[in-house]
N, CA, C and O atoms as a GROMACS GRO file, in nm:
protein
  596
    1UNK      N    1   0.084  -0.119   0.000
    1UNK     CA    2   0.000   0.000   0.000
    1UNK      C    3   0.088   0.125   0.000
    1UNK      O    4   0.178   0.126   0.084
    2UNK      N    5   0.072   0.261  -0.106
    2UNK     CA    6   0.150   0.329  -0.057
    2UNK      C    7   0.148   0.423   0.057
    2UNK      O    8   0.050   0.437   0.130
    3UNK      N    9   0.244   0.478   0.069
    3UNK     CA   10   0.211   0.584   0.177
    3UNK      C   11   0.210   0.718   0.138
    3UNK      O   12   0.302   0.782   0.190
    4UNK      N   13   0.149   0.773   0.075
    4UNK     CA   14   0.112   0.897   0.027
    4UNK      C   15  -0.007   0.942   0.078
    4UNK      O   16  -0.067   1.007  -0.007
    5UNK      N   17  -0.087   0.931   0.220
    5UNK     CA   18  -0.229   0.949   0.190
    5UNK      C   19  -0.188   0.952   0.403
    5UNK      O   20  -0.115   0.892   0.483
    6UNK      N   21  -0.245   1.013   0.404
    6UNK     CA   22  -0.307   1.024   0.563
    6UNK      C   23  -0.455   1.002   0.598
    6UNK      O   24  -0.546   1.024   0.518
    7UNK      N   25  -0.476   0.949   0.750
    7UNK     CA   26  -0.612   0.962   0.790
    7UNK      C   27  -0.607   0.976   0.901
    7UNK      O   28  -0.518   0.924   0.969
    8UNK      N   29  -0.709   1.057   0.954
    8UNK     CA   30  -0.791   1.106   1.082
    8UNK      C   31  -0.889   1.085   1.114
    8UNK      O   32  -0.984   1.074   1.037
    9UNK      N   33  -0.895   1.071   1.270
    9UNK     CA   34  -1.065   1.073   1.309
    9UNK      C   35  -1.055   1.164   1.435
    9UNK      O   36  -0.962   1.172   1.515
   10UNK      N   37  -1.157   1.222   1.433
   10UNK     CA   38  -1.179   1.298   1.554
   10UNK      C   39  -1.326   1.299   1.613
   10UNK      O   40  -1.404   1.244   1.535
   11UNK      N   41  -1.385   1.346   1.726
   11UNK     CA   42  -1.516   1.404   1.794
   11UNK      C   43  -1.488   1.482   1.824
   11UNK      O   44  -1.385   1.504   1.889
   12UNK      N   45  -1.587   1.574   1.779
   12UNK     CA   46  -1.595   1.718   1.847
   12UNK      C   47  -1.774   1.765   1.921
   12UNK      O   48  -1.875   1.749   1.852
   13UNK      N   49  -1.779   1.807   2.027
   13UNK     CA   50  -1.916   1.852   2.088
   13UNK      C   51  -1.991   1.935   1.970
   13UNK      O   52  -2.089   2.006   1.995
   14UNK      N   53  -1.958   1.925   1.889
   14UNK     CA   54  -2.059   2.061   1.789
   14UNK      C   55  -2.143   1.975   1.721
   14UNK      O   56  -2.138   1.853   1.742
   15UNK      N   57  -2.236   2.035   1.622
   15UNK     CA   58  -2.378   1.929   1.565
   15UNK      C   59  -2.296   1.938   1.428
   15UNK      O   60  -2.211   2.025   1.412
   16UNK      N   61  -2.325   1.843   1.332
   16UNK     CA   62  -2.257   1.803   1.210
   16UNK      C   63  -2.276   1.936   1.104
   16UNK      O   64  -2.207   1.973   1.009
   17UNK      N   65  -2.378   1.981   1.154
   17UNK     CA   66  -2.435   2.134   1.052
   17UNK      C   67  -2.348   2.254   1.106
   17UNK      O   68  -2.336   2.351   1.032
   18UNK      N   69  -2.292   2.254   1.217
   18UNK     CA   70  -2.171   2.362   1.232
   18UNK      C   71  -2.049   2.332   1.183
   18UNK      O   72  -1.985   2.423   1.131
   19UNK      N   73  -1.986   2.179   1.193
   19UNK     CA   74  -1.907   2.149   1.158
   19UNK      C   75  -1.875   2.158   1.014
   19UNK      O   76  -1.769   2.202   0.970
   20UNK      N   77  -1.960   2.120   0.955
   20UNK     CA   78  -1.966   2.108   0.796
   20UNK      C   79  -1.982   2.251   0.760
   20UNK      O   80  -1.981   2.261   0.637
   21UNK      N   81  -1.997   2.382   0.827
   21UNK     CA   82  -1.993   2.511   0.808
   21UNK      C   83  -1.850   2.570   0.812
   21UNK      O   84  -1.800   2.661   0.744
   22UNK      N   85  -1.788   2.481   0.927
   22UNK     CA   86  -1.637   2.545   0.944
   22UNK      C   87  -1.558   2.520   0.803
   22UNK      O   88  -1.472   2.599   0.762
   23UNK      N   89  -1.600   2.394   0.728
   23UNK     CA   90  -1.573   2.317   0.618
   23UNK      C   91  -1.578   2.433   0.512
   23UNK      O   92  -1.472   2.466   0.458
   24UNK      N   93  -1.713   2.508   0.475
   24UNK     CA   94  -1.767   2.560   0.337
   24UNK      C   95  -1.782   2.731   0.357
   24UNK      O   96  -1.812   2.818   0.276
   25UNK      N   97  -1.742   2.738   0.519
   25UNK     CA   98  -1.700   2.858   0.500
   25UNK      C   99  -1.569   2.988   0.516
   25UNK      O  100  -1.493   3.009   0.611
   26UNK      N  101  -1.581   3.054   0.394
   26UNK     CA  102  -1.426   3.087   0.368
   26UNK      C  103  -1.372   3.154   0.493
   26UNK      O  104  -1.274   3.103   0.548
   27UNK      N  105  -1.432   3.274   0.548
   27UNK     CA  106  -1.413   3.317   0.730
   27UNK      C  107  -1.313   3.148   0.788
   27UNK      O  108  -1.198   3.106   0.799
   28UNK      N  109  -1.460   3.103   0.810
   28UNK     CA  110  -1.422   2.978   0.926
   28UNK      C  111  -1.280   2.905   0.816
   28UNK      O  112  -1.166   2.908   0.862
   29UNK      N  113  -1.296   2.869   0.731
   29UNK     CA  114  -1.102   2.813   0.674
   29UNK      C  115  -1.012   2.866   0.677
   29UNK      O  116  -0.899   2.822   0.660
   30UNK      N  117  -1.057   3.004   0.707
   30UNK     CA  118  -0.936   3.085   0.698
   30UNK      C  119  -0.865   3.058   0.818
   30UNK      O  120  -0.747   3.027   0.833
   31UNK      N  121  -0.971   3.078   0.914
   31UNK     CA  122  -0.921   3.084   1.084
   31UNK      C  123  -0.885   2.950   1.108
   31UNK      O  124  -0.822   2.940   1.213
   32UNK      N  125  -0.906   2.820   1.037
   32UNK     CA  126  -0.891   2.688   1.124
   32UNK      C  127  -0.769   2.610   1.034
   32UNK      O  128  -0.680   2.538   1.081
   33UNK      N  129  -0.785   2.637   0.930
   33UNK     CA  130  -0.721   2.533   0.846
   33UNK      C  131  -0.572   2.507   0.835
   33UNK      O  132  -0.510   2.400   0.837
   34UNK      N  133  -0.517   2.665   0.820
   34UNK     CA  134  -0.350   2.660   0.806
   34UNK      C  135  -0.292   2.604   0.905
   34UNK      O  136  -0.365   2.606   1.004
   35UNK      N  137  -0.172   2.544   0.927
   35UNK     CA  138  -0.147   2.449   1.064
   35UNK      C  139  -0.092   2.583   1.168
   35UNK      O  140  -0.111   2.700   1.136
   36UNK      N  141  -0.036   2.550   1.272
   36UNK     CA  142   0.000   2.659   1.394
   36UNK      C  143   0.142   2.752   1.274
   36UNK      O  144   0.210   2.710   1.180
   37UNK      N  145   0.132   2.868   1.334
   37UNK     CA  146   0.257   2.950   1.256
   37UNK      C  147   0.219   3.010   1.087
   37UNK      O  148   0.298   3.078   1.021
   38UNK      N  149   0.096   2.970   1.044
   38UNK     CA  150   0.080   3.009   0.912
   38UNK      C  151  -0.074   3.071   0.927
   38UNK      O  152  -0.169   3.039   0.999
   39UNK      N  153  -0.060   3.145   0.853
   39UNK     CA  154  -0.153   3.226   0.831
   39UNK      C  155  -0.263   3.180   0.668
   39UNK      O  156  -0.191   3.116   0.591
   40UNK      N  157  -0.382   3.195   0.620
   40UNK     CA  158  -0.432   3.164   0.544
   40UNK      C  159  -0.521   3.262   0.456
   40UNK      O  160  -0.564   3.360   0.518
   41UNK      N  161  -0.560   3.252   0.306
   41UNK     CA  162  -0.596   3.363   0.290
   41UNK      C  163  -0.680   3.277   0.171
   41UNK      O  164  -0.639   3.207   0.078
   42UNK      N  165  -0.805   3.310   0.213
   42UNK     CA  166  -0.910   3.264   0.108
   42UNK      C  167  -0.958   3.326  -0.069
   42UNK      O  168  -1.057   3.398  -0.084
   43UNK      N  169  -0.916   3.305  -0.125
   43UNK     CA  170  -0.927   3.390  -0.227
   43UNK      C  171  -1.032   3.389  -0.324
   43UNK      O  172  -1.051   3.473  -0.412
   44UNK      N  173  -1.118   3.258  -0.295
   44UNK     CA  174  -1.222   3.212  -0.404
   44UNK      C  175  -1.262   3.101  -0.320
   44UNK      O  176  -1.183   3.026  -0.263
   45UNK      N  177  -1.427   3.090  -0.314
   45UNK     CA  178  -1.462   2.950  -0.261
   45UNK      C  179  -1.625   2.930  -0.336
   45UNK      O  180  -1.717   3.011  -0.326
   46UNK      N  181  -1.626   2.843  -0.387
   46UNK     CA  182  -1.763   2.800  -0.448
   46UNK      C  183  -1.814   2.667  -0.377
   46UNK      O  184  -1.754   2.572  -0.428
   47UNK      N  185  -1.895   2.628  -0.288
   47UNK     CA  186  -1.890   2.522  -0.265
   47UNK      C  187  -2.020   2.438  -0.286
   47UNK      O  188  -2.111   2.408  -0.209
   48UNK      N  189  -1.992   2.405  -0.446
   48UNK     CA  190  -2.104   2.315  -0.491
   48UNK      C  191  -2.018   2.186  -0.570
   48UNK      O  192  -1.896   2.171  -0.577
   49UNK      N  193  -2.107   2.117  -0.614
   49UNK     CA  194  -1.986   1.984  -0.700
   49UNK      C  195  -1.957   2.081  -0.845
   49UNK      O  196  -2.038   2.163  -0.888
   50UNK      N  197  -1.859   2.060  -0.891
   50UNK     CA  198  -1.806   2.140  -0.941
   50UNK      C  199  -1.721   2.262  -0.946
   50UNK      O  200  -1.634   2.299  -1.025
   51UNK      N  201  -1.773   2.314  -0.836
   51UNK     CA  202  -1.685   2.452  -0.816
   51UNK      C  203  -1.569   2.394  -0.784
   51UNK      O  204  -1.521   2.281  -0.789
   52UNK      N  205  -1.511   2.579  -0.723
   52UNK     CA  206  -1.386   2.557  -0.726
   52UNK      C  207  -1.276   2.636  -0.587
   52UNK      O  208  -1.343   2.732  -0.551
   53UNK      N  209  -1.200   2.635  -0.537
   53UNK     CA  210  -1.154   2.714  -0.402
   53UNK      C  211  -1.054   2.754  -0.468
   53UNK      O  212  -1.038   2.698  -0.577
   54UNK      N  213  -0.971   2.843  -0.434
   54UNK     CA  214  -0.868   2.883  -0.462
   54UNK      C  215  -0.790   2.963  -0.298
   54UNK      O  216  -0.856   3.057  -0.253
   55UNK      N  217  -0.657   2.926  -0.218
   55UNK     CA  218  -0.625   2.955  -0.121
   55UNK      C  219  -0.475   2.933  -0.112
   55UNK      O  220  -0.414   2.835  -0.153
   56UNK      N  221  -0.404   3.092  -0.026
   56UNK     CA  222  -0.320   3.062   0.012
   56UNK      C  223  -0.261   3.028   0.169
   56UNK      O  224  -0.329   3.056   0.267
   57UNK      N  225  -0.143   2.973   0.179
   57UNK     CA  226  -0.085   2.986   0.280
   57UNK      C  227   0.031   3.050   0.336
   57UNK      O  228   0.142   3.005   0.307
   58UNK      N  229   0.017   3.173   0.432
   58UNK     CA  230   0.157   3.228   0.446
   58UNK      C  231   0.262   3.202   0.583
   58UNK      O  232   0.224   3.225   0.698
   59UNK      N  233   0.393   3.153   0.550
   59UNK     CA  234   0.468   3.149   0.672
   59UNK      C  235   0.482   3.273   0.779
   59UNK      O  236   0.548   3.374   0.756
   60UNK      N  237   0.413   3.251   0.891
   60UNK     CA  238   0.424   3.398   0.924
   60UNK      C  239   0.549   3.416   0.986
   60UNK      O  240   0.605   3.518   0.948
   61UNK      N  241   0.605   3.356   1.062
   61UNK     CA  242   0.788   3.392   1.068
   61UNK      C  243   0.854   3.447   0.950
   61UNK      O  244   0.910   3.556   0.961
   62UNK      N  245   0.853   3.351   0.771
   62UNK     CA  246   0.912   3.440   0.698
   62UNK      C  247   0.863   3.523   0.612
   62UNK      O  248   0.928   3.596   0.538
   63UNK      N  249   0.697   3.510   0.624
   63UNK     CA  250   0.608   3.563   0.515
   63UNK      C  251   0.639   3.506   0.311
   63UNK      O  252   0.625   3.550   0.197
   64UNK      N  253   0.689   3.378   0.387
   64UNK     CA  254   0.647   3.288   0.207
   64UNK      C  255   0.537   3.203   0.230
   64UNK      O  256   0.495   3.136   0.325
   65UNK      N  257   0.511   3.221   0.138
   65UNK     CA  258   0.391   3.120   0.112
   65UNK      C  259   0.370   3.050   0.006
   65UNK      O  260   0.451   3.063  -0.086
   66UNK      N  261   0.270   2.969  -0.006
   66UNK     CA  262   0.249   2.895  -0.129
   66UNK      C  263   0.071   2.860  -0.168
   66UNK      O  264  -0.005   2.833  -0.075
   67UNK      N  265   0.037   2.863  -0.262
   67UNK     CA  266  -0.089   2.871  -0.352
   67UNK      C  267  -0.113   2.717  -0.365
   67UNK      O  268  -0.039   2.629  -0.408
   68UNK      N  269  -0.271   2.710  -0.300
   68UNK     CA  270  -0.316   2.594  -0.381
   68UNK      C  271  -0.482   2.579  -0.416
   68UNK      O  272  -0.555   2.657  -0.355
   69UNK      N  273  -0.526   2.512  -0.482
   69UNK     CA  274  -0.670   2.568  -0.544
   69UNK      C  275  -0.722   2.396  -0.528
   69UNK      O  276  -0.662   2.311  -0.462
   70UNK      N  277  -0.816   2.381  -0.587
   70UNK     CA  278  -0.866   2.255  -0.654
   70UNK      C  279  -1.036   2.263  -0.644
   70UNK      O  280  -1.105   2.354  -0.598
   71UNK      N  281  -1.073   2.145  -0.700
   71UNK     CA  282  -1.212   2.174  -0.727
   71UNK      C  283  -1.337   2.064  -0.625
   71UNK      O  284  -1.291   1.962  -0.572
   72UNK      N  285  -1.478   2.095  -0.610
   72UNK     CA  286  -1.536   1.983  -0.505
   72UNK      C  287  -1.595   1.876  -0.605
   72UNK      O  288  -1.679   1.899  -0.692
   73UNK      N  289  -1.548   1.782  -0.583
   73UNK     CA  290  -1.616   1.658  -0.649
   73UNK      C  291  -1.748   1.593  -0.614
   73UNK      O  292  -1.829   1.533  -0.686
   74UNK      N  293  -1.748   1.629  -0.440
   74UNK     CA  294  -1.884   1.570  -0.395
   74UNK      C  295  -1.890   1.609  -0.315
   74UNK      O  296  -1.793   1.662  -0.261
   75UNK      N  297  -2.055   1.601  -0.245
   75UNK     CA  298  -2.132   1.732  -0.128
   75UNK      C  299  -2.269   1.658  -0.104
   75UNK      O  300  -2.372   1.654  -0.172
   76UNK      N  301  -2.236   1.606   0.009
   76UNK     CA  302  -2.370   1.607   0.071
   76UNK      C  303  -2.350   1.665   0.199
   76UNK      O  304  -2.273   1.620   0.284
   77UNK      N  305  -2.448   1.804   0.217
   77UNK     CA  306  -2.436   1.900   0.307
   77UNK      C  307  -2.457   1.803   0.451
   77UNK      O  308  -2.532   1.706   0.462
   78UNK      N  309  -2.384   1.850   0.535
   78UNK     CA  310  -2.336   1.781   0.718
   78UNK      C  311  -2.300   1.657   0.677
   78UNK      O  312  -2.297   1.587   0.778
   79UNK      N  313  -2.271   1.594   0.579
   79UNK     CA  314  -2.251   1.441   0.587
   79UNK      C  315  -2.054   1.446   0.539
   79UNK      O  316  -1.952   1.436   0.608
   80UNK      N  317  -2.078   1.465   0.393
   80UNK     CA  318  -1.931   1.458   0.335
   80UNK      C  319  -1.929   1.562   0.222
   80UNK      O  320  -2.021   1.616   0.161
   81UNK      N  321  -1.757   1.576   0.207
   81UNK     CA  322  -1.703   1.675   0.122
   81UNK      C  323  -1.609   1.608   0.069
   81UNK      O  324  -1.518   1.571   0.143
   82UNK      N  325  -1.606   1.579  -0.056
   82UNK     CA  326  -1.462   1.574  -0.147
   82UNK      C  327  -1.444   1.619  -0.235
   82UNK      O  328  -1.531   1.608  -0.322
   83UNK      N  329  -1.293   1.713  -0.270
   83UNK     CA  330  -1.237   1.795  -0.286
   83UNK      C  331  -1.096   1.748  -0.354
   83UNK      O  332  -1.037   1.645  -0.322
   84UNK      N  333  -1.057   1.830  -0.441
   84UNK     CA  334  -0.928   1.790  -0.545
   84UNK      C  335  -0.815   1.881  -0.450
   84UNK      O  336  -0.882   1.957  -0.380
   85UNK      N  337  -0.693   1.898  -0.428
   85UNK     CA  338  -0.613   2.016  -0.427
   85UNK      C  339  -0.480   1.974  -0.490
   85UNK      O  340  -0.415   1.872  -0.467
   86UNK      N  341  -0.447   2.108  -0.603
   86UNK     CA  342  -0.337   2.133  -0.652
   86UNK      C  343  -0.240   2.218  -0.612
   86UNK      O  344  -0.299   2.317  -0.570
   87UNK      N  345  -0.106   2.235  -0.601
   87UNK     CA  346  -0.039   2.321  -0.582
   87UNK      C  347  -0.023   2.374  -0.719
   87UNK      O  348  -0.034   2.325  -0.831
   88UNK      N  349   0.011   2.504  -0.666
   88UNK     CA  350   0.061   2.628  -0.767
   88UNK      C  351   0.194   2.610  -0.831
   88UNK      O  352   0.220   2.657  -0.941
   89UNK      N  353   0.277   2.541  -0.760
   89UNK     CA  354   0.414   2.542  -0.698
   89UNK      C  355   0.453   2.427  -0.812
   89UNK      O  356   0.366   2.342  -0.822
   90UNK      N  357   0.568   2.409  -0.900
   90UNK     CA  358   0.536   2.310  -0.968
   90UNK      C  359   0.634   2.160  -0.930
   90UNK      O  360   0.643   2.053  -0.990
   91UNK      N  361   0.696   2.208  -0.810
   91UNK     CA  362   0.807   2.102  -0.772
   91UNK      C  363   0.704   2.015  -0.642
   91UNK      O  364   0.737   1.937  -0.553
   92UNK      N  365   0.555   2.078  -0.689
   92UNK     CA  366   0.471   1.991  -0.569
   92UNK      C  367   0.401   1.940  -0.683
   92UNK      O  368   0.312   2.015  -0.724
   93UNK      N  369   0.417   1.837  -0.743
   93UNK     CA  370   0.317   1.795  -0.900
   93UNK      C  371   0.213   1.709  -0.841
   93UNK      O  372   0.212   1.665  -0.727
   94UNK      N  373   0.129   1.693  -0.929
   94UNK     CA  374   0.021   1.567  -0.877
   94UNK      C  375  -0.071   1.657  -0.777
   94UNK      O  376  -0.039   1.759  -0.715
   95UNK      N  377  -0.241   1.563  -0.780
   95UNK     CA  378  -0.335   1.617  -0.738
   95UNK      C  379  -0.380   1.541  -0.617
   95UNK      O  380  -0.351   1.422  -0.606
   96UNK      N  381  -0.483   1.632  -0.485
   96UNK     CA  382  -0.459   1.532  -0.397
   96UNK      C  383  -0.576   1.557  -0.369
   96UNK      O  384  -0.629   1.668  -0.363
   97UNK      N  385  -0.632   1.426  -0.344
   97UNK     CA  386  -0.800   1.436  -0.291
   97UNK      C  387  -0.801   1.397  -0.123
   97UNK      O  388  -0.724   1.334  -0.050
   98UNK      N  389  -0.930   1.468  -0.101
   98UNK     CA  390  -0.965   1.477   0.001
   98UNK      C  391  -1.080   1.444   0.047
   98UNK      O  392  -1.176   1.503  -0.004
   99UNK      N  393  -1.106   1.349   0.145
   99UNK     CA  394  -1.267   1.354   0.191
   99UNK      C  395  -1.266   1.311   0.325
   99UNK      O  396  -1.187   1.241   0.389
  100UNK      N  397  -1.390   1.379   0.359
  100UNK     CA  398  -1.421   1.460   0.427
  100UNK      C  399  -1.548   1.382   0.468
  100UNK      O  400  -1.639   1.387   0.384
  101UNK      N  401  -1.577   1.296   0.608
  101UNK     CA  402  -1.708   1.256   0.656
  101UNK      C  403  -1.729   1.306   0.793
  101UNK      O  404  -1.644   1.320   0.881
  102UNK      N  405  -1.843   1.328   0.798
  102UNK     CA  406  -1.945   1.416   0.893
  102UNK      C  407  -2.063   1.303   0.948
  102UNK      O  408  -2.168   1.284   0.887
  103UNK      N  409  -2.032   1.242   1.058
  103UNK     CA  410  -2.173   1.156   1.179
  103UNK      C  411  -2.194   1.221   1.276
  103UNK      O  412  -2.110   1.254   1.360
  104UNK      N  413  -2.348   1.257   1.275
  104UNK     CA  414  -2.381   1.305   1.369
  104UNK      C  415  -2.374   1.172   1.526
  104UNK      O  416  -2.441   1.068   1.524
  105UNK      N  417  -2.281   1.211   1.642
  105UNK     CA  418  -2.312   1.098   1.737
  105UNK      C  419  -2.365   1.167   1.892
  105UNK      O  420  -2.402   1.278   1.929
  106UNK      N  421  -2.346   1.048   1.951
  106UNK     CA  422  -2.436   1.104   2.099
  106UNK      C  423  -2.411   1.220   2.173
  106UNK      O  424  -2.494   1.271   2.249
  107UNK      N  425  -2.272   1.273   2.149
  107UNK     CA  426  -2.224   1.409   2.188
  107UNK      C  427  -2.161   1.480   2.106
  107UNK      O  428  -2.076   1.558   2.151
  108UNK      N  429  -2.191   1.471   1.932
  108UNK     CA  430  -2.190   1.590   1.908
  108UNK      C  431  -2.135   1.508   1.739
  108UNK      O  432  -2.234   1.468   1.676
  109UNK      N  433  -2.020   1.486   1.676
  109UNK     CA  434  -1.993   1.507   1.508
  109UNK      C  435  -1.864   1.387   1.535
  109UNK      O  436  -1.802   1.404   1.640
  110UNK      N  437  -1.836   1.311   1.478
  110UNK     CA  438  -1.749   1.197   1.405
  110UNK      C  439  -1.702   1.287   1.326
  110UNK      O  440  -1.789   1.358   1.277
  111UNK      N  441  -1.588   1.311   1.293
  111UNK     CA  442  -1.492   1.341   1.157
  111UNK      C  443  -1.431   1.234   1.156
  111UNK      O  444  -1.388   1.164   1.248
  112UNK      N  445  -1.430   1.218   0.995
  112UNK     CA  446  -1.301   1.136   0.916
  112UNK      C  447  -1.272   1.214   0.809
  112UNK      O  448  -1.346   1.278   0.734
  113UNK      N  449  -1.124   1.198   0.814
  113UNK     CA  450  -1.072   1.254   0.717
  113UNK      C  451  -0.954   1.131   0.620
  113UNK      O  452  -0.874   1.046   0.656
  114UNK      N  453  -0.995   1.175   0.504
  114UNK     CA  454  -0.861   1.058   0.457
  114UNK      C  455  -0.820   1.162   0.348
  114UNK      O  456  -0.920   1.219   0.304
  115UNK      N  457  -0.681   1.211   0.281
  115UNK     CA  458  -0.655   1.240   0.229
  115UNK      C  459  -0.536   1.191   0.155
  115UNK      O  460  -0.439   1.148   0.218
  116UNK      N  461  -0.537   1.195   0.031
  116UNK     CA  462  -0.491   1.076  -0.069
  116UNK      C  463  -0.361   1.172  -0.152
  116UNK      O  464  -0.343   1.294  -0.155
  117UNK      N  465  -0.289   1.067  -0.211
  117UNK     CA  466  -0.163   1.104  -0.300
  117UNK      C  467  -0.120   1.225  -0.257
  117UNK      O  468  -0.111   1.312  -0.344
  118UNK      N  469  -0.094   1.252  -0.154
  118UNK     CA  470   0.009   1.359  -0.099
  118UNK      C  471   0.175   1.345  -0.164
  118UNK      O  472   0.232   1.236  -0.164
  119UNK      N  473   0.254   1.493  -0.229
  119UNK     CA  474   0.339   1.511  -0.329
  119UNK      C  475   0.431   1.443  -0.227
  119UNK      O  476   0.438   1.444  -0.104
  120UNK      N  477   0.524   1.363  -0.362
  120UNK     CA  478   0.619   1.294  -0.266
  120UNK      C  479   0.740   1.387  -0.168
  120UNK      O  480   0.815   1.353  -0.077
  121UNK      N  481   0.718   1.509  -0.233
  121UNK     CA  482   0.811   1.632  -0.173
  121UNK      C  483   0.764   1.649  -0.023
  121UNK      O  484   0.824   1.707   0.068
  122UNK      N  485   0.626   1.578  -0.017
  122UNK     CA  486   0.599   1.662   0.158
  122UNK      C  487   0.592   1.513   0.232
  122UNK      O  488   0.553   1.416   0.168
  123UNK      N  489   0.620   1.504   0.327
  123UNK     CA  490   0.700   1.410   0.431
  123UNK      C  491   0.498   1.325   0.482
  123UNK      O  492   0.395   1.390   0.500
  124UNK      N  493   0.507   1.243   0.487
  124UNK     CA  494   0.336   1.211   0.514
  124UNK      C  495   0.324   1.276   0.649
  124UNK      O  496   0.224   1.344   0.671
  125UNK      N  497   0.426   1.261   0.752
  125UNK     CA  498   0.404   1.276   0.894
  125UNK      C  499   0.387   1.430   0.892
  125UNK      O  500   0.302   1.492   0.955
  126UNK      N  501   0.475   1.481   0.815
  126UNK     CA  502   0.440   1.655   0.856
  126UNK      C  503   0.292   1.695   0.784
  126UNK      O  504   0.257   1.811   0.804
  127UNK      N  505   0.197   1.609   0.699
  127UNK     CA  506   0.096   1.627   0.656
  127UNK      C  507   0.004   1.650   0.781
  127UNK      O  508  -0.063   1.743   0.827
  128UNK      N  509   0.041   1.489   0.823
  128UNK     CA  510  -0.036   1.459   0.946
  128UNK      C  511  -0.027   1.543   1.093
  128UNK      O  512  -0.126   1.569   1.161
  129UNK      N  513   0.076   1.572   1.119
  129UNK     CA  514   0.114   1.692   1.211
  129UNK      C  515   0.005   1.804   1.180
  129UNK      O  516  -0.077   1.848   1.260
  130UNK      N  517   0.021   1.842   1.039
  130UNK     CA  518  -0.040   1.960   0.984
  130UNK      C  519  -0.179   1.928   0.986
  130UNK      O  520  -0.238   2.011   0.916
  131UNK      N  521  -0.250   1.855   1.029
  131UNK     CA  522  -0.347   1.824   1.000
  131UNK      C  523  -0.445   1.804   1.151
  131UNK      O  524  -0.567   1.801   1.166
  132UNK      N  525  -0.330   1.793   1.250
  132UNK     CA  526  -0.329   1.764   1.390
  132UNK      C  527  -0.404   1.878   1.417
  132UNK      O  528  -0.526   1.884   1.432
  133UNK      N  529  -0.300   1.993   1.423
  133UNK     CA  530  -0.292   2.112   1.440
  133UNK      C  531  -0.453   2.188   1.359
  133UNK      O  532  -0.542   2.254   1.412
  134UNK      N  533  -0.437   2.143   1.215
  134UNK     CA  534  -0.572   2.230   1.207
  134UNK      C  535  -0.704   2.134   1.262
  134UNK      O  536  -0.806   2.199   1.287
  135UNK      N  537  -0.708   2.064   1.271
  135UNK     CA  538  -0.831   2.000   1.422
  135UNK      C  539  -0.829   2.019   1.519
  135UNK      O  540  -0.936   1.999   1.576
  136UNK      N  541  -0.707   2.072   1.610
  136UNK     CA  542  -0.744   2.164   1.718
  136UNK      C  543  -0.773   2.266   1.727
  136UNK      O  544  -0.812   2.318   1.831
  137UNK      N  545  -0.754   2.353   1.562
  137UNK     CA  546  -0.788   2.500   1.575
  137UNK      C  547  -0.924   2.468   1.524
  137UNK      O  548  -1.003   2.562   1.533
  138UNK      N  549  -0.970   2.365   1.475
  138UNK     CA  550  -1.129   2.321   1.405
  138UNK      C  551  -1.212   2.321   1.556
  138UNK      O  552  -1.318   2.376   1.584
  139UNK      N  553  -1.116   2.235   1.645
  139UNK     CA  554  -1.217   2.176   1.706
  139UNK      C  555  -1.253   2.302   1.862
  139UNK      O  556  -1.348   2.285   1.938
  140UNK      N  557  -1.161   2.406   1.873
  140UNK     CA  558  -1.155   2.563   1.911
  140UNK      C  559  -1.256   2.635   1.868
  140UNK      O  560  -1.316   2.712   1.944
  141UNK      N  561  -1.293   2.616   1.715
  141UNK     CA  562  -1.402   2.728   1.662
  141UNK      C  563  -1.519   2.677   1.648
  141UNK      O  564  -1.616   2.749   1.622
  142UNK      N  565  -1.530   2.524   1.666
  142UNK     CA  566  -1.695   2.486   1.665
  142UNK      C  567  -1.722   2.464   1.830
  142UNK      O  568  -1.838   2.471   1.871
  143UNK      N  569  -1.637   2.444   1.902
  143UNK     CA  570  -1.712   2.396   2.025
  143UNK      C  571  -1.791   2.475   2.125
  143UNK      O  572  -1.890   2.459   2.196
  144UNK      N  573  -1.688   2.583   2.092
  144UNK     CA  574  -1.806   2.756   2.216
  144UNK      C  575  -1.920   2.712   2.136
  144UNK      O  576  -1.932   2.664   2.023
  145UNK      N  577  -2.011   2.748   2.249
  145UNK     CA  578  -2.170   2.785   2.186
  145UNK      C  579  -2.186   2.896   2.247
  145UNK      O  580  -2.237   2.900   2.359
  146UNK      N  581  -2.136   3.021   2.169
  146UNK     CA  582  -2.107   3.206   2.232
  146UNK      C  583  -2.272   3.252   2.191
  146UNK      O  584  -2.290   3.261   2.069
  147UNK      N  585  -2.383   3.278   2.274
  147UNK     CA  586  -2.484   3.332   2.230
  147UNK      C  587  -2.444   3.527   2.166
  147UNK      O  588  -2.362   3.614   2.198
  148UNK      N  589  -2.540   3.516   2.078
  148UNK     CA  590  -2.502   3.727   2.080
  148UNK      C  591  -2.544   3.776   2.136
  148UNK      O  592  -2.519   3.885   2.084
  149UNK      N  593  -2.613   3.803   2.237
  149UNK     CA  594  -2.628   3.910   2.329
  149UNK      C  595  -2.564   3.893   2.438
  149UNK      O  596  -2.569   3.978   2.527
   0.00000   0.00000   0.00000
């Protein structure tokens, strides 16, 4: 089997319809997704089958960054999301899918995540690190339940 591909599971206290919001909305990706130390910058998000995202990421220690876009293949709203991503970058070649499942359970949302053919340039474990990191900043922005007044 190769090893190009990571997976996750997590619970988080939030209902699958917030969660799947942090997912489709550009605000909430901006704030959760980049791992600790990077900053993120949404530039385009369509989120129907077909569309398309377009996003960067910036090092905030050196302020480089790097571009990556791709398109949604599949959507069933609170359940699952899969998603293409390309780099901009061309020494990162090859396309990497992503999906994305959403169960609602007794205290709150099941995530799985599996994400596939990761460029042989990026190390699987620092994917997975990176991936650590944005589920604790995921699992930070769905769990308050902050009323507005």
């Amino acid at each position: 089997m190769a090893d190009n591909f990571v997976s996750l599971h997590r619970i988080v206290t939030a209902s699958p319809e917030k969660v799947y919001r942090a997912f489709t909305d550009k605000n909430a990706m901006a704030s959760w997704i980049p791992p600790y130390g990077f900053l993120c910058e949404v530039h385009s998000m369509e989120v129907k089958i077909g569309g398309s995202f377009k996003m960067s990421f910036i090092n905030f220690t050196t302020g480089n960054g790097h571009s990556f876009g791709g398109k949604y293949l599949d959507i069933k709203p609170n359940e699952f999301l899969k998603y293409t991503d390309t780099f901009d970058d061309p020494n990162l070649p090859g396309e990497m899918t992503t999906s994305v499942w959403l169960k609602a359970v007794s205290c709150g949302t099941e995530i799985k995540i599996l994400q596939e053919n990761i460029p042989a340039m990026i190390p699987t474990e620092m994917c997975y690190l990176g991936w650590q990191e944005s589920l604790e900043k995921l699992k930070k922005l769905v769990e308050p339940n902050i009323p507005d007044n």
